[in-house]
C-alpha positions in Angstrom: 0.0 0.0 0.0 1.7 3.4 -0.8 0.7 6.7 0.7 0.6 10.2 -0.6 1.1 12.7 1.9 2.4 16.1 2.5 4.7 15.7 5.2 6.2 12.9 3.8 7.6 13.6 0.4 11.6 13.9 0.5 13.6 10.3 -0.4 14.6 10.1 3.5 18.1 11.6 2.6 17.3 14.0 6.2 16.5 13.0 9.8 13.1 15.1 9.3 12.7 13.3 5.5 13.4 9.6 7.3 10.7 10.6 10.2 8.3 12.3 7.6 8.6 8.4 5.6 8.4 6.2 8.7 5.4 8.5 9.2 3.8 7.8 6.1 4.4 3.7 6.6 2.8 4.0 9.6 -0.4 5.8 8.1 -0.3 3.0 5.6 -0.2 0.3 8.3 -3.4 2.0 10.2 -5.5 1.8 6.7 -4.3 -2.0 6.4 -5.1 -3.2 10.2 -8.6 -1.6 10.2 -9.2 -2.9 5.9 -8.9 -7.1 6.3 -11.2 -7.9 9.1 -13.9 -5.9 6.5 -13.1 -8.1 3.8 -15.2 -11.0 3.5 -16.0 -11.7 0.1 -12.5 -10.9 -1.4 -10.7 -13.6 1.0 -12.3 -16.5 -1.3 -11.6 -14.8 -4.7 -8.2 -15.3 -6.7 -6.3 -12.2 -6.7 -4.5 -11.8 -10.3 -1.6 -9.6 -10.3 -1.8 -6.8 -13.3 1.6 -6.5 -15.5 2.7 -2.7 -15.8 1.4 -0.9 -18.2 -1.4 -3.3 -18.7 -5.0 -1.7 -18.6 -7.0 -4.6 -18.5 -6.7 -7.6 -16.8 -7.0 -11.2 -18.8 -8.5 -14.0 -16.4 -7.9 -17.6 -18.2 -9.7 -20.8 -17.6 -10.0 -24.5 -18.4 -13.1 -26.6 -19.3 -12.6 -29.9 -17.6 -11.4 -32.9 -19.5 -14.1 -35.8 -18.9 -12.7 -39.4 -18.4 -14.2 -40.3 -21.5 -11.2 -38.6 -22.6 -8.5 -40.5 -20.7 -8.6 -44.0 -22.5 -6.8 -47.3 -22.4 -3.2 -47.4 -24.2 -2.1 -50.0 -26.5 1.2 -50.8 -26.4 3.8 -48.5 -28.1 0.7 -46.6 -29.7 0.9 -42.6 -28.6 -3.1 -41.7 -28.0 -4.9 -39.4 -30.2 -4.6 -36.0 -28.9 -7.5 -34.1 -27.9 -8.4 -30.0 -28.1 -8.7 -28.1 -24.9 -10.8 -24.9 -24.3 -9.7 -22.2 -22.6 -11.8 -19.0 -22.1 -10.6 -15.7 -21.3 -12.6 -13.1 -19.5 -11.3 -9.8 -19.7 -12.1 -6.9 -16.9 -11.2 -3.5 -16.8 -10.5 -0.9 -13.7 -13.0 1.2 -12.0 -11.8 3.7 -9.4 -13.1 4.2 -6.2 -12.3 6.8 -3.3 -13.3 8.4 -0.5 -11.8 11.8 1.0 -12.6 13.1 4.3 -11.9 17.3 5.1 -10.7 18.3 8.3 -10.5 22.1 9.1 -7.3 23.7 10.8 -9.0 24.6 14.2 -9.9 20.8 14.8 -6.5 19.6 13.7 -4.5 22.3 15.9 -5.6 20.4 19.1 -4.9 16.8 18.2 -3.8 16.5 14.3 -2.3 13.6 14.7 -5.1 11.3 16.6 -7.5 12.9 14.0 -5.4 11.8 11.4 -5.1 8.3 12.8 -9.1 8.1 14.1 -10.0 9.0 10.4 -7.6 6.8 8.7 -9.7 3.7 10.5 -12.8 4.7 9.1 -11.5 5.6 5.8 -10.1 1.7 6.0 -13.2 0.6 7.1 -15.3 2.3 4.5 -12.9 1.4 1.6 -12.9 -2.5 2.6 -17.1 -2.1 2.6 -16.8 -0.8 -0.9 -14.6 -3.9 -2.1 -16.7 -6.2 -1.1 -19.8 -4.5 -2.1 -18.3 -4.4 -5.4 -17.2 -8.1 -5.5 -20.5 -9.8 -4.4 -22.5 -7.3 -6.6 -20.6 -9.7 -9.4 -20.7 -12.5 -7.4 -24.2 -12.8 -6.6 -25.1 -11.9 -10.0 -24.5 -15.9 -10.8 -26.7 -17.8 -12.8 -27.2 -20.6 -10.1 -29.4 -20.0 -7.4 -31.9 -21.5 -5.2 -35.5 -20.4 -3.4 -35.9 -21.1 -0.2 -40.0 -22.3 0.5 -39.6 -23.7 -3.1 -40.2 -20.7 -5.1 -39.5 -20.9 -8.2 -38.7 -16.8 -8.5 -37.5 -13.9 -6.1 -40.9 -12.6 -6.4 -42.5 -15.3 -5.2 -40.6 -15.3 -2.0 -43.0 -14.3 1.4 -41.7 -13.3 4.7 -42.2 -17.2 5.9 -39.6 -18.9 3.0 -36.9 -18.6 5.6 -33.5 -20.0 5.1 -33.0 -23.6 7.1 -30.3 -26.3 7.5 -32.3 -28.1 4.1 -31.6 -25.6 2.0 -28.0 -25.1 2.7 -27.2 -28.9 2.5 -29.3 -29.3 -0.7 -26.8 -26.4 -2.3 -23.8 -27.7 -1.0 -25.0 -30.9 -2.5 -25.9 -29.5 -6.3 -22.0 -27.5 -5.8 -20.3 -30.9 -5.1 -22.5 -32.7 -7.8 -21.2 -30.0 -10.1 -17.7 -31.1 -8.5 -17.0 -27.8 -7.3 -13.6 -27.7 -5.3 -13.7 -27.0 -1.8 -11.2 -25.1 0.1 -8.4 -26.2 1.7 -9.9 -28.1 5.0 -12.3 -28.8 3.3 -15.9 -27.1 2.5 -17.8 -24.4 0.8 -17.5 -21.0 2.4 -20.6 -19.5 2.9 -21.1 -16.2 2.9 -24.5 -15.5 5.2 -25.9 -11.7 6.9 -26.9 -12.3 10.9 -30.5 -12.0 9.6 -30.7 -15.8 8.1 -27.9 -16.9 10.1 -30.4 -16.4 13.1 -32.6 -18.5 11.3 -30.5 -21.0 11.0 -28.9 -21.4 14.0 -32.2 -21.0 15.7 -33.9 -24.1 13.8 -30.8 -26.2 13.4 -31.1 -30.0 14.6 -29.0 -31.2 17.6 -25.3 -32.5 16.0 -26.1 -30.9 12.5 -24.5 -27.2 13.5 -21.1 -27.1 14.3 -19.8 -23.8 16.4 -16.3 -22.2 14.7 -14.6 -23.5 18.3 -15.2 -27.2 18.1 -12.9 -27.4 14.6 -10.7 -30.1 15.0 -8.3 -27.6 12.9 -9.1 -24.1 13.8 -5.8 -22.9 12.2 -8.0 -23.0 8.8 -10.9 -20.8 10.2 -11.7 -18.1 7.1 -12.0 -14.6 8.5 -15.6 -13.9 9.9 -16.7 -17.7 10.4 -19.0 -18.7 12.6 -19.7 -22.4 12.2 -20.0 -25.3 9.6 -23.6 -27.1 8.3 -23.2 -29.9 6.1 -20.3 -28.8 3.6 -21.0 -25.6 4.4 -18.4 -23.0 6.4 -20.7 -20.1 7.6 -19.3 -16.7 7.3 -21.2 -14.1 8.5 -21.0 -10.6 7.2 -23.1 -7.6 8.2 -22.1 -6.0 4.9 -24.2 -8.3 2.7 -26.3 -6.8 0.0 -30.2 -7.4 0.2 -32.4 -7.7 -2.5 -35.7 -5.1 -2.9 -38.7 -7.6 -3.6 -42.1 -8.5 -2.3 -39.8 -8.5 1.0 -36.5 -8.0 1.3 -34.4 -10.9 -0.3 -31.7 -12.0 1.7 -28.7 -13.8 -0.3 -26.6 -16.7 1.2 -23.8 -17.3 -1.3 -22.0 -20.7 -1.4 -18.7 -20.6 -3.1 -15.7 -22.7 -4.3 -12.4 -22.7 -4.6 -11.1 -20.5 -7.4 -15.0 -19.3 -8.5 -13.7 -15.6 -9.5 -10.8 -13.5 -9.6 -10.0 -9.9 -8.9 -7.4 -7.6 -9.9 -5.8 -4.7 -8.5 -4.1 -1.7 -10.3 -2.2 -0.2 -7.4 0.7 -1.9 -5.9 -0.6 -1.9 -2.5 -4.2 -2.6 -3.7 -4.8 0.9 -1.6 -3.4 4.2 -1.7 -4.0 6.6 1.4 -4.0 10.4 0.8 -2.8 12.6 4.2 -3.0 16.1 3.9 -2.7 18.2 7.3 -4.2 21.8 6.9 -0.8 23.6 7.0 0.7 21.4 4.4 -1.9 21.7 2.1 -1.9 25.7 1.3 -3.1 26.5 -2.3 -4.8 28.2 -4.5 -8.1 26.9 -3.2 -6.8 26.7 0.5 -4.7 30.1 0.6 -4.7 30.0 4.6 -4.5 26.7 5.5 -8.1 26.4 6.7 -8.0 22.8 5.2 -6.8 19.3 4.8 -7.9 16.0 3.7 -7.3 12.3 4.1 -8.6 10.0 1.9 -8.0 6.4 0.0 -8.8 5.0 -3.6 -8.3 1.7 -5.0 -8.5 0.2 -9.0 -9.8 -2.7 -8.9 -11.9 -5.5 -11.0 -13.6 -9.0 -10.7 -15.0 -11.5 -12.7 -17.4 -14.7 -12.6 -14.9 -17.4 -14.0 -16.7 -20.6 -12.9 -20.2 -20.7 -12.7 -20.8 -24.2 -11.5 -18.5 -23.0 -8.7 -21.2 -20.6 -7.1 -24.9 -21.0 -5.9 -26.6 -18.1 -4.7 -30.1 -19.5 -2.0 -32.2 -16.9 -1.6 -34.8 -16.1 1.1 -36.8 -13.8 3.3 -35.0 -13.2 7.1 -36.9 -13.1 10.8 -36.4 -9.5 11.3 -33.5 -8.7 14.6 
């Protein structure tokens, strides 16, 4: 992650340049810590590095080879060869950002804890908008399921709740689509508290297992709260509803390696810090102002469909 800021641009030749860099790293390192516990649907995509230069990002895949393929040799005879398809997907950047003003008088008592307060939420709110932006592509998959047995989103009334039956009967149409599961096996599961309170309130005795009663927790993904039949539940209070008949809650299910997402900047974010008295210009002749702030370039991409099923349903409301 790089940072742009005024009181840290010399090449740390000086004392005061070396402070004014260490000062900027530790900026950087404030937007990081409060970014990854917000990121829940990014941990579970493949991140593809973008060459220099490059403006959009190429995301390859393979159709698997069926064992009608693989035959039995003769002797000293090579096999016939046989074509492989690969697809490419290509994505493009989009830019997002957020900047925050901060006047001189509030700065002059504390600039420094305003700066660092702000640079958490700014972290915060950044990490909200990458995962916005990745299960807005996610969840636009063509698999899905309704809970109830609707055949539409429309159809679904406030009683089609999410249960343990619905989850097991999409891990079971991922795996018979022979999905990968993550390492330690499983789907993760991407679920808001809404339905997960559904769940875990109408859950058979032995079906729910709770997060600390993994025989390996070193594998728990970030935000997990328990496993259902194939299923690693990760709850997210960031998940995007659907406006309906009632609000549409999704659950996603997701394997290994379902999308991919590229970043543009080196350190996936860049944070802005502008203190009022460094900031003096044209538009801020007294140094009334300053400004801290973040962007990221980033894209994403469905690359396996049979990878993802989206189970849709109303929630009990908290």
């Amino acid at each position: 992650m790089a940072t742009t800021t005024a009181i840290a641009s010399g090449g740390g030749n000086t004392p005061l340049e070396s402070s004014q860099k260490a000062l900027g790293i530790y900026f950087d390192s404030r937007v990081v810590e409060s970014l990854q516990p917000h990121l829940y649907f990014e941990q579970f995509g493949t991140v593809v590095p973008v060459a220099n230069g490059n403006y959009t990002s190429r995301f390859f895949t393979f159709n698997r080879i069926t064992t009608a393929s693989v035959t039995t040799l003769s002797e000293g005879t090579s096999p016939s060869a046989i074509a492989v398809t690969v697809n490419a997907v290509d994505a493009t950047p989009t830019q997002y950002g957020v900047s925050v003003e901060m006047t001189d008088l509030v700065a002059l008592t504390a600039v420094f804890d305003l700066v660092n307060t702000t640079l958490v939420e700014v972290g915060k709110a950044v990490a909200r908008k990458i995962d916005e932006v990745i299960q807005t592509t996610v969840n636009a998959g063509t698999n899905v399921v309704y809970a109830g047995g609707k055949a539409s989103r429309s159809a679904l009334a406030s009683g089609d709740l999410l249960d343990a039956a619905l989850i097991v009967r999409g891990v079971q149409k991922m795996r018979a689509n022979a999905a990968p599961e993550f390492n330690g096996g499983g789907y993760a599961c991407v679920i808001h508290p809404a339905p997960a309170y559904d769940v875990m309130s109408n859950t058979s005795a032995g079906q729910w297992i709770d997060v600390n009663k993994y025989a390996r927790p070193e594998n728990i993904f970030r935000g997990e709260i328990g496993s259902l039949g194939g299923a690693r539940l990760v709850q997210s209070p960031n998940v995007q509803t659907f406006s309906s008949t009632v609000t549409v809650y999704p659950t996603t299910l997701i394997g290994a390696d379902a999308y991919r997402i590229s970043y543009w900047l080196a350190g996936k974010v860049n944070t802005y810090v502008y203190p009022p008295e460094q900031a003096v210009g044209l538009s801020n002749q007294l140094g009334q102002k300053g400004w801290v702030g973040a962007k990221v370039n980033m894209a994403v991409a469905r690359t396996q469909e049979d990878r993802l099923m989206r189970l849709e349903s109303a929630a009990t409301s908290l």
